[in-house]
C-alpha positions in Angstrom: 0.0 0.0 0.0 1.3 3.5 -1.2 1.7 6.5 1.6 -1.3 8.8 0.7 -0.6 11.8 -1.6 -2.1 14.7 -0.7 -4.4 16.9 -2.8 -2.6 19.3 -5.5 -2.7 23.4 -4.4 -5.5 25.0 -5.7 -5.0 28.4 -6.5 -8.5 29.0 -6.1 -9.0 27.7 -2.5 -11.7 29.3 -0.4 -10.5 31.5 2.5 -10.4 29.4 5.9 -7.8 26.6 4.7 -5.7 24.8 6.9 -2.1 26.1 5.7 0.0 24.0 7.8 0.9 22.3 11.0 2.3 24.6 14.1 2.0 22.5 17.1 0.8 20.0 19.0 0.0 20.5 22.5 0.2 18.4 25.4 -1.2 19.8 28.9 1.1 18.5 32.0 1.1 17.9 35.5 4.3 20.0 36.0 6.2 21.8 33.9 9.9 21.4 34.3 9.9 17.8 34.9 7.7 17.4 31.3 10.6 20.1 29.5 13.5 17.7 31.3 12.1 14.6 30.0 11.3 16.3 26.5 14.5 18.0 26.2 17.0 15.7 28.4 15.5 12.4 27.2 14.3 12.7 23.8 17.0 16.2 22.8 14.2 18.3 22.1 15.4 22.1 21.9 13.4 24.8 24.2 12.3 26.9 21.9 9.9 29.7 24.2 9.1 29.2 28.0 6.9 31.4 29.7 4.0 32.0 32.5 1.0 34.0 30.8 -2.0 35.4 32.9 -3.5 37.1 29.6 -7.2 37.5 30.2 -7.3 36.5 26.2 -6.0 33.0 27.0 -8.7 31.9 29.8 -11.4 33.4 26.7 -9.8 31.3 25.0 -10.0 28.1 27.0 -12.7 29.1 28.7 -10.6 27.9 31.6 -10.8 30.2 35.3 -6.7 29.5 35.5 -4.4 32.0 37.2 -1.5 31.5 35.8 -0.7 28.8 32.4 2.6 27.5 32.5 3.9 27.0 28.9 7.0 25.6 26.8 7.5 25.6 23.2 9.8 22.6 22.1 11.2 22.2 19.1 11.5 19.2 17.1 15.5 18.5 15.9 15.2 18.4 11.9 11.5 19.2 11.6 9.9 22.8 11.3 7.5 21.4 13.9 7.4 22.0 17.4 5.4 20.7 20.7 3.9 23.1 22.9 3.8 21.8 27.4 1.2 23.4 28.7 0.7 23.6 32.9 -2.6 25.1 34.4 -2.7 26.6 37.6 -5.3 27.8 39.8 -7.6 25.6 38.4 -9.0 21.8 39.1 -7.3 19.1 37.3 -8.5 15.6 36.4 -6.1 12.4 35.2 -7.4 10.9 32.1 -6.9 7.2 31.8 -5.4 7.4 28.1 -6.4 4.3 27.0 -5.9 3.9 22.8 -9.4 3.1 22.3 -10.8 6.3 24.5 -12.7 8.9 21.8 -10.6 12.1 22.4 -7.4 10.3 23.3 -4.5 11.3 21.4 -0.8 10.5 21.2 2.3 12.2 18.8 4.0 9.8 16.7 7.9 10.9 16.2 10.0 9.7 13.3 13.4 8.2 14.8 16.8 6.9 13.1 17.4 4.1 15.4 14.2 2.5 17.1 16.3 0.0 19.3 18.6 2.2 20.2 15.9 4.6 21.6 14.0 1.4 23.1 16.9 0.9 25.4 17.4 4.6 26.5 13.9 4.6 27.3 13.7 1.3 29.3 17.0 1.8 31.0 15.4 5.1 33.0 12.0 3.1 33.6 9.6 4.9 31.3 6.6 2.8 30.9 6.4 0.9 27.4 3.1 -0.8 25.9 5.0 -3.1 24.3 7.7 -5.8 25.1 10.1 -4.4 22.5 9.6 -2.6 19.0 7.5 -3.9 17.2 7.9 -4.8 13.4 5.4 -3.0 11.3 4.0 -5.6 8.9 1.1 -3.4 6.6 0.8 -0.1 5.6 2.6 2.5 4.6 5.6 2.0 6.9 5.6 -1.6 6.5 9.1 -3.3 7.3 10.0 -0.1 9.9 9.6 -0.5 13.8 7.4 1.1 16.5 7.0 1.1 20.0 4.7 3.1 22.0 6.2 4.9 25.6 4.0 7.1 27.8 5.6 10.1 28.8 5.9 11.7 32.7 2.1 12.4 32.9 1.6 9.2 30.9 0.9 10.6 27.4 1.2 8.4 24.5 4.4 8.6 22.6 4.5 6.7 19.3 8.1 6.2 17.8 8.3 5.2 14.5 11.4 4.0 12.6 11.2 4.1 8.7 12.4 1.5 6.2 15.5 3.5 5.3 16.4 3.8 1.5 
């Protein structure tokens, strides 16, 4: 099966297209232990940091917070970056972030050695679905590797290791 090929550009799109990917965002339990594990573990590069108490932002979320806690990450070789996102002054709840859950997400990252990664990840205890990578058998990437990991807050983190050539 052949990756999917996006449409052509259209010169004569309607206003209100999606241009392009910014960020993903990912709201935390605490801040600088989520940018140690992003940065530190996986060599993400802090892009902007900051505490905002804009009135805009709780608009926005339609959140009563006092204070939002945020980090923008970038991703190494990818225009892309990953926003952290801490709330404060407002009540929190745990979702269970099971796969199957509607409104469950994950971000999948592309990596150059899958095993290699597997390891790091093990050797500090970060919590794996799997047993190992797995091989990817259909699809798109089929022949590559992926594991799943759960980050700090116990996010799903898909890595995905390509067929090279």
């Amino acid at each position: 099966m052949d990756q999917p090929t996006p449409p052509a550009d259209s010169a004569e799109q309607s206003p209100g297209q999606v241009i392009g990917l910014f960020h993903g965002g990912v709201t935390v339990a605490d801040l600088d232990r989520s940018v140690a594990f992003y940065c530190d573990v996986l060599g993400f590069v802090l892009a902007v940091r900051r505490d905002a108490t804009e009135e805009y932002l709780r608009q926005m979320h339609r959140q009563p917070f006092t204070i939002v806690r945020m980090a923008f990450l970038a991703i190494p070789n990818s225009t892309s970056m990953i926003e952290l996102i801490q709330y404060l002054g407002v009540e929190t709840r745990r979702p269970a972030y099971q796969p199957s859950d509607p409104a469950t997400g994950h971000l999948c990252f592309l990596v150059d050695d899958i095993h290699a990664l597997d390891r790091r990840l093990r050797a500090i205890g970060c919590p794996a679905r799997s047993d190992h990578p797995i091989q990817i058998t259909a699809g798109p990437n089929k022949g590559g590797w992926a594991v799943y990991f759960a980050d700090p807050d116990g996010y799903p983190l898909e890595f995905i290791q390509r067929v090279r050539g």
